[in-house]
C-alpha positions as CSV (number, residue, x, y, z in Angstrom):
1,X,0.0,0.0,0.0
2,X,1.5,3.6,-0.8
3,X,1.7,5.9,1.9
4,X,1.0,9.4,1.3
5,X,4.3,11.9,0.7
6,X,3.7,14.1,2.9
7,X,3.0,11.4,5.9
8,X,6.1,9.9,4.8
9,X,8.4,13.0,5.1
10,X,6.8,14.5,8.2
11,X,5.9,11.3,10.4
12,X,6.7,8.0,10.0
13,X,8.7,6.5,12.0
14,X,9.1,9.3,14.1
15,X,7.1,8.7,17.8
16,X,7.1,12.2,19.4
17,X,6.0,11.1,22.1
18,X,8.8,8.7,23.4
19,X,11.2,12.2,23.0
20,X,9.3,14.9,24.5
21,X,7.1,15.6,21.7
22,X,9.9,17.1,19.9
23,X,8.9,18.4,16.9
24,X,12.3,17.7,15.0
25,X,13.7,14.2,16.0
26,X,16.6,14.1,18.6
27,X,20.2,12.9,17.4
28,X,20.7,9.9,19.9
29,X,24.4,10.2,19.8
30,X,25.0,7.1,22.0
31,X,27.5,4.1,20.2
32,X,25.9,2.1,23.4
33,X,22.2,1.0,24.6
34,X,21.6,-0.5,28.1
35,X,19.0,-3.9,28.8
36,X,17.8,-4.0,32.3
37,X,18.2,-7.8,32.2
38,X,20.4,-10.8,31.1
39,X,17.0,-12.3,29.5
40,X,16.8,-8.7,27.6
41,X,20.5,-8.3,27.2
42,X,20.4,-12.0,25.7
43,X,17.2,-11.6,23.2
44,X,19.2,-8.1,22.0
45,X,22.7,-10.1,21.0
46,X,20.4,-12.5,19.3
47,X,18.1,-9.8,17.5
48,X,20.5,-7.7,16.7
49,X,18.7,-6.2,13.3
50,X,15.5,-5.7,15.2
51,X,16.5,-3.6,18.2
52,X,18.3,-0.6,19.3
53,X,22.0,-2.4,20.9
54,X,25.3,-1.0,19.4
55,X,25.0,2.0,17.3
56,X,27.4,-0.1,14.3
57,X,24.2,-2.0,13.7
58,X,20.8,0.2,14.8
59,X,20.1,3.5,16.4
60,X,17.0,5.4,17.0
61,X,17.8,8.3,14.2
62,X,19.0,6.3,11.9
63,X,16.0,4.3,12.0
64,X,13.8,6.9,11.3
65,X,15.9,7.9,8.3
66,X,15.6,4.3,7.1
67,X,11.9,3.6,7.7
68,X,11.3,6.9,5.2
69,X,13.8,6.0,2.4
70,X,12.4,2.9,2.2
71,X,8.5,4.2,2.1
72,X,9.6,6.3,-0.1
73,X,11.0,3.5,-2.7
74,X,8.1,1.2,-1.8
75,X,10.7,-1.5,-0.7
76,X,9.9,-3.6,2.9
77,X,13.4,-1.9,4.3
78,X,16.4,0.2,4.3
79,X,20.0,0.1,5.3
80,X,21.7,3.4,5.6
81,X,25.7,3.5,5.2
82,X,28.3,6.0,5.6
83,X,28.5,7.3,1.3
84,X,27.1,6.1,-1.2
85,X,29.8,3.6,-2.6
86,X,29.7,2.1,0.7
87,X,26.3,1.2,-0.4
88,X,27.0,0.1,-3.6
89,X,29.7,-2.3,-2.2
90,X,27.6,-3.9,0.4
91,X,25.1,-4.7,-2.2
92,X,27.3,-5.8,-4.4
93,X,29.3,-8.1,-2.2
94,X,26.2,-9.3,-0.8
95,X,25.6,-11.0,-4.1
96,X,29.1,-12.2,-4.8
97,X,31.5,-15.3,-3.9
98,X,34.6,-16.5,-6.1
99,X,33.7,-17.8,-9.0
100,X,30.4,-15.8,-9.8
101,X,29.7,-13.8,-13.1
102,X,28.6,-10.2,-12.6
103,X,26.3,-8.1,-15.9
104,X,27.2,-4.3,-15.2
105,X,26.0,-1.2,-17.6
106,X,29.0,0.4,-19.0
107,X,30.4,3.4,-17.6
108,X,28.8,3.5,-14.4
109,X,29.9,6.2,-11.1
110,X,33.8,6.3,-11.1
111,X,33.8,4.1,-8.0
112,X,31.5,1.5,-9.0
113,X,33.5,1.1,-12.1
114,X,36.3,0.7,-9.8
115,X,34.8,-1.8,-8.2
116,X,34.0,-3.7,-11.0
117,X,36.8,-3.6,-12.6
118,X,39.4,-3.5,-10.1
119,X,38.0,-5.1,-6.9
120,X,36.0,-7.7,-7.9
121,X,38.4,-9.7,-10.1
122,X,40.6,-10.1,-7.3
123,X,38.4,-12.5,-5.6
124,X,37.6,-14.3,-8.3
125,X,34.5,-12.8,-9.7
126,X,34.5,-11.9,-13.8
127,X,32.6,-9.4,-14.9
128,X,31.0,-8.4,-18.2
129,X,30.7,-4.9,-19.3
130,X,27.8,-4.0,-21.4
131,X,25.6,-1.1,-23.5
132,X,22.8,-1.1,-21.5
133,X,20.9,1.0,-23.7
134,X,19.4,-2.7,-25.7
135,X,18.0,-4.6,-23.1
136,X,19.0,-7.6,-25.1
137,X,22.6,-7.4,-24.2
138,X,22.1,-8.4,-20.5
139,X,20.7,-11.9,-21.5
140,X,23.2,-12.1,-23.9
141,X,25.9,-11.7,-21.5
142,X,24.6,-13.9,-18.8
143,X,26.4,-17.2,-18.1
144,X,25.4,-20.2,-16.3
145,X,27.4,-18.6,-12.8
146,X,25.6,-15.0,-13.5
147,X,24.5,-13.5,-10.3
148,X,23.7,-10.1,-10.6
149,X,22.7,-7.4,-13.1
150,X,24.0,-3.6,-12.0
151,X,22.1,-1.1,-13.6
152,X,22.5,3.1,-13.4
153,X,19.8,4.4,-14.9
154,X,20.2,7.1,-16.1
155,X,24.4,6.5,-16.4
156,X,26.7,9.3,-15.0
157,X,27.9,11.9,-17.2
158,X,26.7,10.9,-20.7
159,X,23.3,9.5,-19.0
160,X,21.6,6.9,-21.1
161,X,19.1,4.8,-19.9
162,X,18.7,1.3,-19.3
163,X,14.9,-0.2,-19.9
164,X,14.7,-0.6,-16.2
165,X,11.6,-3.3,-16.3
166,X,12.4,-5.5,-19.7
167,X,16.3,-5.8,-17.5
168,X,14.3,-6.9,-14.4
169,X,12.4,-9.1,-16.7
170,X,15.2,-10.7,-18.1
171,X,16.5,-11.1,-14.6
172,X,13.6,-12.8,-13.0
173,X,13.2,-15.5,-15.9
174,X,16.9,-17.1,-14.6
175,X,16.7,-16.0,-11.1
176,X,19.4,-13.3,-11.2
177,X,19.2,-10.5,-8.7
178,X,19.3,-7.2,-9.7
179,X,21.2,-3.6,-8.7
180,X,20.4,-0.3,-9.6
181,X,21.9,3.1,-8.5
182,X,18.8,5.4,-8.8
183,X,20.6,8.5,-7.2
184,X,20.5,10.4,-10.6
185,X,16.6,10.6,-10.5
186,X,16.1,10.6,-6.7
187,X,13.0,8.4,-5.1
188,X,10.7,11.0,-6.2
189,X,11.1,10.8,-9.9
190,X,12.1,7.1,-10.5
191,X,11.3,3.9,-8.4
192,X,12.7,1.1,-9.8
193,X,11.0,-1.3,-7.2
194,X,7.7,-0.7,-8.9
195,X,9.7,-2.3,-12.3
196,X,10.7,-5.0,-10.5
197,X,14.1,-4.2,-10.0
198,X,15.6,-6.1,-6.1
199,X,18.4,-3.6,-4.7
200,X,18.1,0.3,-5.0
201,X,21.2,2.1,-4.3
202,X,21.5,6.1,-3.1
203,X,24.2,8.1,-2.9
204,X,22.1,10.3,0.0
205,X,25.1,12.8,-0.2
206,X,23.2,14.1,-3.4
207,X,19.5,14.8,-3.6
208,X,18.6,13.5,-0.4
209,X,20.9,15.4,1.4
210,X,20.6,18.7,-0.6
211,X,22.6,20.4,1.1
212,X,26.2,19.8,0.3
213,X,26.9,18.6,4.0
214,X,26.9,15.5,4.8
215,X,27.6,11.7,3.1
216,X,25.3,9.0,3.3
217,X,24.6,5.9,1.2
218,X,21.0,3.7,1.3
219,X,20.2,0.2,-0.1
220,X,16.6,0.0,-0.1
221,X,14.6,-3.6,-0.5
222,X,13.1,-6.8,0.7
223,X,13.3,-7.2,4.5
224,X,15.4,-11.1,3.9
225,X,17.6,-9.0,1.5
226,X,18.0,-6.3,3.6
227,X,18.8,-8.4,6.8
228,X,21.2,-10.4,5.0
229,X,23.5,-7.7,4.3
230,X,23.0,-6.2,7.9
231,X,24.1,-9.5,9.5
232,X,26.9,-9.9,7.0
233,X,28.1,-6.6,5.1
234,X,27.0,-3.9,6.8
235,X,28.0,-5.5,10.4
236,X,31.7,-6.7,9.5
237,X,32.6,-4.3,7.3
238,X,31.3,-1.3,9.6
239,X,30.4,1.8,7.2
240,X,27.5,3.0,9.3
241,X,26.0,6.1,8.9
242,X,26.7,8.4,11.9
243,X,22.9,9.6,14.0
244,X,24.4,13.4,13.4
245,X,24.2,12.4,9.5
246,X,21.2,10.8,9.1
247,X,19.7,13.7,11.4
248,X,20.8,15.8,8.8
249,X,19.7,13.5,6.3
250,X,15.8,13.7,7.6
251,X,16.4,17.5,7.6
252,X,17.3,17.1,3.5
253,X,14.2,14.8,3.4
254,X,11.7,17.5,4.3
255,X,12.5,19.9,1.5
256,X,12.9,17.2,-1.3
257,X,9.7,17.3,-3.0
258,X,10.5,21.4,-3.3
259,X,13.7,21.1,-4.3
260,X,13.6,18.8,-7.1
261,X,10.5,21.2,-8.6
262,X,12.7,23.9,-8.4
263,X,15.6,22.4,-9.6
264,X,13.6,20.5,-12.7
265,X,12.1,24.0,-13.7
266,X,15.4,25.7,-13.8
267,X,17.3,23.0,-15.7
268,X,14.6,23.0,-18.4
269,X,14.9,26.7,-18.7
270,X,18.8,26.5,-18.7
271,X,18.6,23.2,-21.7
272,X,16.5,25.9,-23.5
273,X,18.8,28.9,-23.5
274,X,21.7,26.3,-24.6
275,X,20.1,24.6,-27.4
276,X,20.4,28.2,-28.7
277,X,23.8,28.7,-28.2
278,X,26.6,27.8,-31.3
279,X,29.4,27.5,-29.0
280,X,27.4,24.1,-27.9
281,X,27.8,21.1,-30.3
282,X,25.4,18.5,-27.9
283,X,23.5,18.2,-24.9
284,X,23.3,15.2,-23.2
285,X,20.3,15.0,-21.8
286,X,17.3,12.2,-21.2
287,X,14.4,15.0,-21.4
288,X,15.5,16.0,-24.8
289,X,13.1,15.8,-27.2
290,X,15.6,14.5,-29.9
291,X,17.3,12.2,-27.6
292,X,16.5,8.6,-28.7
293,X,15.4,7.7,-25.3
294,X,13.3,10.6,-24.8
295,X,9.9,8.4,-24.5
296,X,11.7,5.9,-22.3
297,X,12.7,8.7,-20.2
298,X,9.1,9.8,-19.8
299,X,7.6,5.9,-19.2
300,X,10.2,5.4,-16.1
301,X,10.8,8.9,-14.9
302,X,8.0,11.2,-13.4
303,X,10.3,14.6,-13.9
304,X,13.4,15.1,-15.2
305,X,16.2,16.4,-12.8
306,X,19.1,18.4,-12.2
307,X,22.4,17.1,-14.5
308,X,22.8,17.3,-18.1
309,X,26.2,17.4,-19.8
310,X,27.5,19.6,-22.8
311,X,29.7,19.2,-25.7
312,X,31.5,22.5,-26.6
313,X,32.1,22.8,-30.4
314,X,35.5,23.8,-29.4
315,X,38.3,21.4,-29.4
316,X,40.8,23.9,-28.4
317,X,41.7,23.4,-24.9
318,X,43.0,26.7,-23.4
319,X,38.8,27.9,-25.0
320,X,37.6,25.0,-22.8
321,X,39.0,25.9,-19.9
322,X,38.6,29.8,-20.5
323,X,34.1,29.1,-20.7
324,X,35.1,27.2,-17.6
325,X,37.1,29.2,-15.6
326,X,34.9,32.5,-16.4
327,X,31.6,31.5,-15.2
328,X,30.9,32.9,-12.1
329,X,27.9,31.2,-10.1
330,X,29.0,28.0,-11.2
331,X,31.3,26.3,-8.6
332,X,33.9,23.7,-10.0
333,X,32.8,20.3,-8.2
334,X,33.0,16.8,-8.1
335,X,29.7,16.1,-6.5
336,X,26.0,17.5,-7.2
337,X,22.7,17.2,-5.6
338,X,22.9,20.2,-3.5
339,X,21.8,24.0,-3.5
340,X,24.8,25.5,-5.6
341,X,25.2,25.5,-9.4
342,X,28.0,23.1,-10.0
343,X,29.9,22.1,-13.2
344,X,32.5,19.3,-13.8
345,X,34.8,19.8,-17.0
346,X,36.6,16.6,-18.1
347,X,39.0,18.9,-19.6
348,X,40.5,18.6,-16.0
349,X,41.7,15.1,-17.2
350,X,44.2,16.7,-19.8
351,X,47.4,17.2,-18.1
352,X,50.8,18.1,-19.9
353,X,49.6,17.3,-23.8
354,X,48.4,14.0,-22.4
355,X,44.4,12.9,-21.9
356,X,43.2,10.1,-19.8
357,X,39.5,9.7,-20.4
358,X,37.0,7.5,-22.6
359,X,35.2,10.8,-22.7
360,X,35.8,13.7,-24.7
361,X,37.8,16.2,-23.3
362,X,34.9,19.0,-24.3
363,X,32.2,17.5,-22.3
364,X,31.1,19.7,-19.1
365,X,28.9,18.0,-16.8
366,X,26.2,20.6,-15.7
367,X,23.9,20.2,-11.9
368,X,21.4,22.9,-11.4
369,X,21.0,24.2,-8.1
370,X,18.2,26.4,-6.6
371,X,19.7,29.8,-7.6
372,X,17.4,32.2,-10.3
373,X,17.5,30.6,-13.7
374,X,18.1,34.1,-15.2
375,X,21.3,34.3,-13.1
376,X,22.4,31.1,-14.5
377,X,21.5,32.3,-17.8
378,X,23.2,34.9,-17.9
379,X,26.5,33.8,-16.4
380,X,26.6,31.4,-19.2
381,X,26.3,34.2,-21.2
382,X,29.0,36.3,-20.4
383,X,31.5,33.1,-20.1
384,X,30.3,32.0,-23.9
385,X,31.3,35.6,-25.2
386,X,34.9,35.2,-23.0
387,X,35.8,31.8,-24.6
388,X,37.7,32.9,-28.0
389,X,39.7,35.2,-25.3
């Protein structure tokens, strides 16, 4: 049954009256909780995913964070980490053992590629990289010791889109658990759940958050699933999410749904102004009109978001860095998701005549923040008219 959004961001899980009717929930900053009794302190070591014991596995703030996140991704549970990748690992390592076969979209989050790539093969697991833009290519990369499916939907930085339900299809006929990071779209535009998809990864540093503040990471999904990993992941390998954070976090949570309006308006407005602009040879962008995934953009998201990426029609690398380095309400980042303008230029890759990307070294990944879309506008503006020097 769906909860309301409202109900979900402004009460559940939070009992006001076990904290003096607090309005904002308290940060219980205790690593330790107390049982009265050896029958109590014994039923808590054995229970340890159900009750309030060491603050590495429960605490009462955190579990209110959870209870939300996973309401609002209409999974049975959450787990909360310390950042995002730590999420991404558990859930991925909660699938795994020597000897497995792992389906991942290509060029997913830096660190997730990493992981893939780097990490995984050391223990014995292969993995297959793949287009995930034909849904086709996951069953034809599946093996007889496949395991998992990782999806990012849409990808970082060039953002294509996977067919989120016709993968979780494919999936379900040979029993193979699937992935997704759905930080790019937030819980509010996109829940994969609904599609069928098992594990849904956040990095809750980004729109969750909102505030450029604090890390945080969530897997959200079935209870079993989710009490799996906290017995064996999330318990041995320790990235827990501190109860200052996830305070924080419930803060982020009560402004999302008027964030992400705000932001969605203002990106549209800014994609307008640039499809204008010569000095701009592509946008890479789901909402697009001529992007080939445009109507599977609209059948799995409800609203588009905040980061689109351009393609300067220059190839000349001192006018690449000049647009860059002359916009003024745009802060140079590595992150997104939170009230600033931000823009990420892979021209940073280029070092000393040498590049070291599989991108283009004229792609600038945009977020929009909260700021005026005229003032955005207009900064662009002036930095377009500085780039010939």
């Amino acid at each position: 049954m769906l909860m309301d959004l409202s109900y979900i961001l402004n009460e559940l899980g939070e009992d006001r009256a076990a904290y003096f009717n607090a309005v904002a929930p308290p940060i219980i900053q205790s690593s330790n909780f107390a049982c009265p009794t050896v029958e109590e302190f014994r039923y808590a070591l054995q229970h340890e995913s159900e009750v309030d014991f060491y603050t590495r596995g429960n605490n009462p703030t955190v579990d209110i964070l959870e209870k939300k996140l996973a309401a609002l991704e209409g999974t049975e549970h959450a787990i909360a980490f310390g950042s995002g990748i730590a999420a991404v690992s558990a859930a991925v390592l909660s699938q795994v053992k020597a000897g497995d076969h792992v389906v991942c979209v290509n060029k997913p989050y830096t660190w997730a590629n990493a992981l893939m790539k780097k990490f995984l093969p050391r223990f014995g697991v292969e993995v297959t990289m793949i287009d995930g833009t034909d849904a086709e290519n996951y069953r034809l990369a599946t093996k007889a010791n496949t395991v998992f499916y990782y999806l990012e939907s849409p990808n970082s930085f060039t953002f294509e889109l996977q067919d989120i339900a016709a993968v979780a299809a494919i999936a379900k006929e040979k029993n193979i658990c699937t992935i997704i990071d759905n930080s790019f779209a937030s819980p509010l535009y996109q829940n994969p759940a609904a599609m069928g998809i098992d594990l849904i990864v956040h990095a809750a540093t980004k729109y969750i958050s909102g505030h450029s503040d604090v890390m945080g990471g969530i897997i959200c999904g079935s209870r079993e699933t989710i009490n799996h990993i906290f017995e064996r992941e999330y318990m041995t390998l320790g990235a827990v999410l501190s109860p200052h954070d996830a305070w924080l976090l419930i803060r982020g949570l009560r402004t999302l749904p008027v964030r992400m309006e705000r932001i969605a308006a203002t990106t549209r407005q800014v994609i307008a102004f640039l499809e204008q602009r010569p000095e701009v040879a592509k946008i890479y962008w789901p909402f697009l009109p001529g992007n080939p995934q445009f109507e599977l953009a609209k059948k799995q998201m409800r609203n588009n978001t905040g980061q689109f990426t351009i393609q300067l029609a220059s190839e000349d690398v001192p006018e690449i860095e000049r647009f860059c380095d002359s916009l003024q309400h745009f802060l140079m980042a590595a992150s997104w998701g939170g009230h600033e303008s931000l823009i990420y230029p892979t021209v940073a890759s280029y070092r000393d005549g040498n590049y070291k990307s599989n991108l283009p070294y004229n792609l600038i990944r945009f977020y929009i923040g909260l700021e005026d879309p005229d003032y955005l506008i207009k900064d662009l503006e002036q930095a377009f008219t500085k780039m010939k020097g």
